[in-house]
N, C-alpha and C positions, 0 to 999 in steps of 0.2 A: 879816576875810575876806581871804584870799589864795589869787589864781588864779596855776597854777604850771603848767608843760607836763608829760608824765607821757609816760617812757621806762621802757622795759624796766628800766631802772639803778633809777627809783623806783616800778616796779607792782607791789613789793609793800602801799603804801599803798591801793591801788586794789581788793585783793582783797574786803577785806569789803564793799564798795559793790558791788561786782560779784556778789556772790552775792548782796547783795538784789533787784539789777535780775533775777538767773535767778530768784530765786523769783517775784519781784513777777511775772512772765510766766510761768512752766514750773509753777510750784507745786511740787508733790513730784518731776517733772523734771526740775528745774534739778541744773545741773554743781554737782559736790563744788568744795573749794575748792582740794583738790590738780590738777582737772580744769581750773579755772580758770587756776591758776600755768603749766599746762601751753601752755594755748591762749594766754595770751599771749606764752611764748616763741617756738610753732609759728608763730601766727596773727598775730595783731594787733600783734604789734613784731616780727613779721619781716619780715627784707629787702623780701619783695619785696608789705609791706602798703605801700601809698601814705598811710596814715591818720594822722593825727596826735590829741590827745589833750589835753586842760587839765582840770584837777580844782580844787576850791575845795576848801580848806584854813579850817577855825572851831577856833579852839582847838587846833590839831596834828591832829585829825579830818578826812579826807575825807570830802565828804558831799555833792558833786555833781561830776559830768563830760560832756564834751561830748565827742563823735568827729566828725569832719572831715576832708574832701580838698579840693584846690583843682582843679578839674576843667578841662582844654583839649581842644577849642576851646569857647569863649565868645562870645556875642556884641560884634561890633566888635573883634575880637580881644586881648579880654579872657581873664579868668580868672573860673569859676563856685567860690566856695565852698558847697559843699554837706554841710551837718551830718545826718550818718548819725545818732547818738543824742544826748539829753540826756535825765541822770537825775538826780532830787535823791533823795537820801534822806527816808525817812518821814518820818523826825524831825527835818527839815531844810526842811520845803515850809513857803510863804509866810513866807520870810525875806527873798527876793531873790537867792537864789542862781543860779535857774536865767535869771531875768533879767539877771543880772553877766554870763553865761554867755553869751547873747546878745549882749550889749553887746561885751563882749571880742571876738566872732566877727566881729560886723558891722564893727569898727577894723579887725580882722585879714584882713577883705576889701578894704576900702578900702585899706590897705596893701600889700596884694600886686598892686589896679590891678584888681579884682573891681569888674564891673558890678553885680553882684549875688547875692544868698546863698539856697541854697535848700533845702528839707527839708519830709520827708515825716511825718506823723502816723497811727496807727492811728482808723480812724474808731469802733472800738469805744473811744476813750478821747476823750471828750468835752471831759473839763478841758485837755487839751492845748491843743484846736483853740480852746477859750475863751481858754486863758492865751496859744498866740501871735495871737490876734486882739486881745487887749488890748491888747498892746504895739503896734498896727500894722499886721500881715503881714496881706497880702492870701491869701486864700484861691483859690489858681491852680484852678480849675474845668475847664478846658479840658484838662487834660494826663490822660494815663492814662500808668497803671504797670504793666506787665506783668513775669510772673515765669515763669521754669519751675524745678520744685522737685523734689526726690526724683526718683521714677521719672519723670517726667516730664523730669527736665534730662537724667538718663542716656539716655533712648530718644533724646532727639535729640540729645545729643553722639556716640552710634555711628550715626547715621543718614551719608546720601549729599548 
């Protein structure tokens, strides 16, 4: 197992991970692969994404990735690491990967002077909220998450 950082230079290794993640979510929705190559140039490795990326590597195969930002201000004026995704491939769960995955993050917080790491779960995915409760992670109860989406971010991005 080898965890490596994952730039525009090497995403093309990351495309077919990627397209399991948009099925594993969108089902017959999910972005083509050509869709995919695209939004990472636009999107997620451009300039001005703050995100950063680590993929694990079994055999030359990709077959888990994390996304991450280091978020200021922080408490005590610190820095918040905050992991936007981690996904293991099907054929890839309950090896340890997505745990590595963690471990990697949480160094990579204490190294940058990170109080602390944080990230969010779908509550419709259960195994998640099991698998970061095994390792640990306190289930922050108090905070809420708010969104505005589609028509709704547009009505209030043209509003007064």
């Amino acid at each position: 197992m080898i965890i490596t950082p994952i730039t525009l230079n090497n995403s093309i290794e990351l495309v077919e991970l990627f397209s399991e993640l948009e099925h594993y979510y969108f089902g017959d929705q999910a972005a083509s692969k050509s869709e995919i190559e695209a939004y990472f140039t636009h999107g997620l490795f451009a300039p001005h994404s703050g995100v950063q990326l680590i993929g694990v590597k079994v055999n030359g195969d990709m077959l888990a990735f994390a996304s991450y930002s280091i978020l200021y201000p922080a408490p005590r004026l610190s820095g918040q690491l905050f992991m936007k995704d981690l996904f293991v491939s099907k054929r890839a769960r309950g090896q340890g990967l997505g745990r590595a995955l963690m471990v990697y993050l949480a160094r990579e917080a204490l190294d940058k002077g990170c109080l602390r790491m944080d990230w969010t779960a779908e509550s419709t995915n259960p195994n998640a909220g099991r698998f970061y409760q095994a390792m640990g992670a306190a289930l922050i109860e108090e905070k809420q998450y708010f969104r505005f989406e589609g028509g709704s971010l547009k009505n209030f991005a043209s509003s007064n």
